[in-house]
N, C-alpha and C positions, 0 to 999 in steps of 0.2 A: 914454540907452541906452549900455551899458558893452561892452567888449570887454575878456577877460583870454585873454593868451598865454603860451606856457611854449615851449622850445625854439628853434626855428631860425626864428620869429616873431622872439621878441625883439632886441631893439635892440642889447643886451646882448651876445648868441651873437656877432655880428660877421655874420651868415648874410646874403647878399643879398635873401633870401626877407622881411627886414623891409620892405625897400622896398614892400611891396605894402602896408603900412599907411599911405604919403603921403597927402596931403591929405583923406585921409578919416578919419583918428583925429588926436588929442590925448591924449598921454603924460599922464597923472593921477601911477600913483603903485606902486611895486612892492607884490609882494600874493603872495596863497597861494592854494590854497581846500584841503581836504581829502581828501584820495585816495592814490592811487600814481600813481610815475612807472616807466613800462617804457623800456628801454632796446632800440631791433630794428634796433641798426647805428647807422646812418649819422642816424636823426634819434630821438627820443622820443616817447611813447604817455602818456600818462594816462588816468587816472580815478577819477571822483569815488566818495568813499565817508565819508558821515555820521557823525560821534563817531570818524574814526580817526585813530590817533597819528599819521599821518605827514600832512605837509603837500608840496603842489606848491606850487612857486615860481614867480614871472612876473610879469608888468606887466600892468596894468590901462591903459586907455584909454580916454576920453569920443569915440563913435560921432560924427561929421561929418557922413558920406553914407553910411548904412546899405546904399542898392540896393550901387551903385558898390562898396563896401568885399566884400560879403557876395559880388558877383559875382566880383572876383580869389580869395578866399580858399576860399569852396569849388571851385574852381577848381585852387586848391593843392593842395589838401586831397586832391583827387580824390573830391568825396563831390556831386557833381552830375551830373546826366543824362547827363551825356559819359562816366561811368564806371559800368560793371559792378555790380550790388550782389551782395552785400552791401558797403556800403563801411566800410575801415579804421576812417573817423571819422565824427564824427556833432555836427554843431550843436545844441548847445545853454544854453541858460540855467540857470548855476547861482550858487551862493553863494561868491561872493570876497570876499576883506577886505583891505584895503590897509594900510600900516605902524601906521596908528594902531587896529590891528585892528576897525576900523568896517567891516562887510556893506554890498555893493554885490551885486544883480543883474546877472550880466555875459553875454553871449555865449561859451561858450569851443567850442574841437576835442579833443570826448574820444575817446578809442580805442573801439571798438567789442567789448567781448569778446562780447558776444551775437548776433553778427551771424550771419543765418538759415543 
């Protein structure tokens, strides 16, 4: 099980908010998947979108402790029972590729443009 992050996740941003990937991921390998990246201030939004030109950036990670990990991050995220719906983001599993452009199955936090 994979985890692919993009903005104030990454290890990369310098953001404190990576800490919340400790002992429950392992850094694999930087990576992409295909979508947009939205810009709303203070952190970034994505989403996935199939055969388009633009790729989102970010690190991929081999899952640890799935509960553990999944319970800080939606948590973060604000896309769990503690918050309001419709929420911002939304877990899910899509298509990432790591440098050697090989597809991985990952978990990511895409933006929500469809939210009710």
């Amino acid at each position: 099980m994979y985890l692919f992050v993009y903005g104030t996740l990454k290890k990369s941003s310098g953001h404190d908010a990576h800490g919340l990937l400790d002992n429950d991921c392992s850094y694999q390998s930087d990576g992409y998947f295909y979508g947009k990246l939205y810009h709303l201030g203070d952190y970034p939004a994505a989403i996935e979108i199939e055969n388009s030109p633009e790729k989102v950036l970010g690190e991929l990670y081999s899952i640890i402790n799935a509960e553990n990990l999944f319970e800080r991050l939606d948590e973060y995220e604000e896309c769990n029972a503690n918050y309001p719906r419709p929420h911002d983001y939304l877990r899910k599993t899509i298509t990432v590729y790591n440098k050697q452009h090989q597809p991985f199955q990952a978990w990511c936090y895409l933006y929500n443009l469809t939210a009710d």
